[in-house]
C-alpha positions in Angstrom: -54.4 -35.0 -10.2 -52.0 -37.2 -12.6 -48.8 -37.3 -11.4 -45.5 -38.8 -12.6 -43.4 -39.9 -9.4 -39.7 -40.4 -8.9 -39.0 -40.8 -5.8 -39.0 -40.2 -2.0 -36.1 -37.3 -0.8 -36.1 -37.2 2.4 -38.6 -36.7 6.0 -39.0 -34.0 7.5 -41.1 -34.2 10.9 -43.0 -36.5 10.1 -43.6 -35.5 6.2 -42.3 -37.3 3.2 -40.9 -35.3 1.4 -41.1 -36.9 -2.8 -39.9 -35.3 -6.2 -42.1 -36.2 -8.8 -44.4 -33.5 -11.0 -48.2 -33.3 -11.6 -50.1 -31.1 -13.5 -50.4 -28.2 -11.5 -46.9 -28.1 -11.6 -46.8 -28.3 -15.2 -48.9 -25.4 -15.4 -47.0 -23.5 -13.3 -44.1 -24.2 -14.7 -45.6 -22.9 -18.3 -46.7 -19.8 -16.7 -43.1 -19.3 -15.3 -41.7 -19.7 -18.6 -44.1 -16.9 -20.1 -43.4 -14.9 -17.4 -39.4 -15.3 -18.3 -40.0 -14.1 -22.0 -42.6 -11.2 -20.5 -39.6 -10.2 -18.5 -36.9 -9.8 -21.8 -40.4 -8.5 -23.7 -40.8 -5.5 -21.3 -36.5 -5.2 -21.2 -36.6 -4.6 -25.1 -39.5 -2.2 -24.8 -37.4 -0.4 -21.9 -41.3 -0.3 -19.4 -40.2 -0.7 -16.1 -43.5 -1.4 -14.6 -43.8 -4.5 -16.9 -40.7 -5.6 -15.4 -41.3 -5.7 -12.1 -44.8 -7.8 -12.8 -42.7 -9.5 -15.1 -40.1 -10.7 -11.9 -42.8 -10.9 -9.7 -44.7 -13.3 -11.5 -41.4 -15.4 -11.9 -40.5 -15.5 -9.0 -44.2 -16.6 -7.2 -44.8 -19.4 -9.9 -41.1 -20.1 -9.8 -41.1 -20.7 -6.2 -44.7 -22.4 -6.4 -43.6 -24.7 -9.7 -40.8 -25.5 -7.0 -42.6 -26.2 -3.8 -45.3 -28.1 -6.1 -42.3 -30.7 -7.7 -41.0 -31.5 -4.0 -43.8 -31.7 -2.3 -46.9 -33.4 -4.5 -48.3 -30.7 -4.4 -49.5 -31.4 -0.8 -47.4 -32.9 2.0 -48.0 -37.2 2.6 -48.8 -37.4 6.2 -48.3 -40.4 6.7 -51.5 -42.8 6.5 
């Protein structure tokens, strides 16, 4: 997967942990954002049950877009 680094954080146990973004992060973060305007979407068209998919799915890919940017995507083991 491409991937842009910049840089190493910090270690963990043993794991490295970098900041850099790739393109499943990029995705996610794209599916975030459309779940942001879903969320003001369902607000203006007062349907609770949108909402709360709507925050759901923000905060999963949130989390996920975040985990994805610190971590690679997958932690570096060491080799």
């Amino acid at each position: 997967m491409p991937f842009l680094d910049t840089g190493e954080l910090f270690e963990i146990g043993g794991i490295t942990i970098r900041i850099g973004i790739n393109a499943l992060a990029l995705l996610m973060i794209i599916v975030t954002a459309f779940s942001i305007w879903g969320i003001v979407g369902a607000l203006r068209a007062r349907n609770l049950l949108a909402v709360l998919m709507s925050i759901g799915a923000t905060l999963t890919f949130g989390f996920f877009t975040v985990a994805t940017i610190l971590t690679y995507g997958y932690p570096e083991l060491g080799a």
